[in-house]
C-alpha positions in Angstrom: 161.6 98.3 207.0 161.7 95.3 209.6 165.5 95.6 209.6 165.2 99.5 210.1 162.7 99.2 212.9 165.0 96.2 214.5 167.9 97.9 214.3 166.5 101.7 215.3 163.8 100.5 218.1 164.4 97.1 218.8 168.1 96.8 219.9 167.5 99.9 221.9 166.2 98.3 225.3 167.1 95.2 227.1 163.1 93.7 226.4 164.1 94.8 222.4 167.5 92.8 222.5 166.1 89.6 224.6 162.8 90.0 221.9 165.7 89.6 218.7 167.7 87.1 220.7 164.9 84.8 220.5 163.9 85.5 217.3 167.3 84.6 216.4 167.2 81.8 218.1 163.4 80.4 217.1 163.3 81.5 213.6 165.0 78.8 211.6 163.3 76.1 212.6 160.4 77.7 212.0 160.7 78.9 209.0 161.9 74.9 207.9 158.9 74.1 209.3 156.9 77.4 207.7 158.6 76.3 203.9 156.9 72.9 204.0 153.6 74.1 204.4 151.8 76.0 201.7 148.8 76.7 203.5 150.8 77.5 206.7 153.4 80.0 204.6 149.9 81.8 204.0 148.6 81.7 207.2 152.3 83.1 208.5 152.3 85.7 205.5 148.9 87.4 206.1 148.1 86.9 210.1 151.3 87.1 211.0 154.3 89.2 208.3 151.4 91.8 206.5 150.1 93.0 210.5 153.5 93.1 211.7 154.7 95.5 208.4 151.4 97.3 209.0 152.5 97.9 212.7 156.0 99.2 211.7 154.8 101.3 208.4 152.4 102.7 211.0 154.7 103.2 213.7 157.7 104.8 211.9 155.4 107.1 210.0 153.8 108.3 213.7 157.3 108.6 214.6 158.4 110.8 212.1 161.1 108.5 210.8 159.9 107.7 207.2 162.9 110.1 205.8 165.4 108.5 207.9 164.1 104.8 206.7 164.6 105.9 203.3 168.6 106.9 204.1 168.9 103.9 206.0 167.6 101.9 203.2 170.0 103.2 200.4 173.2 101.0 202.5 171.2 99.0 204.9 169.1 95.6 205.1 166.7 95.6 201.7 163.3 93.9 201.8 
């Protein structure tokens, strides 16, 4: 669902594309740092992962693009 919203909202606008570039960028060390952590993986996982699937569930539904998530889905980025 991130993937879809990423790939269908995201990399639409210059602010979208600069937002993934440093995601790109920031992410892995993060997440090394994240992985070490077991109270921080949780802390990440609900404050941070469940609101931002919450947002996008939320958003693509509002959007009328559930159906077209489910296409996407069937060759796209699983998870």
């Amino acid at each position: 669902m991130l993937c879809f919203f990423r790939d269908e909202y995201l990399s639409a606008s210059s602010l979208g594309r600069a937002f993934i570039a440093l995601y790109v960028r920031f992410s892995p060390p993060l997440a090394r740092a994240i992985a070490k952590e077991s109270m921080l993986r949780t802390l990440v996982r609900y404050c941070i992962v469940a609101p931002a699937l919450l947002f996008t569930e939320k958003f693509l539904a509002y959007a009328g693009r559930k159906e077209k998530l489910k296409k996407w889905q069937d060759g796209n980025c699983q998870g």
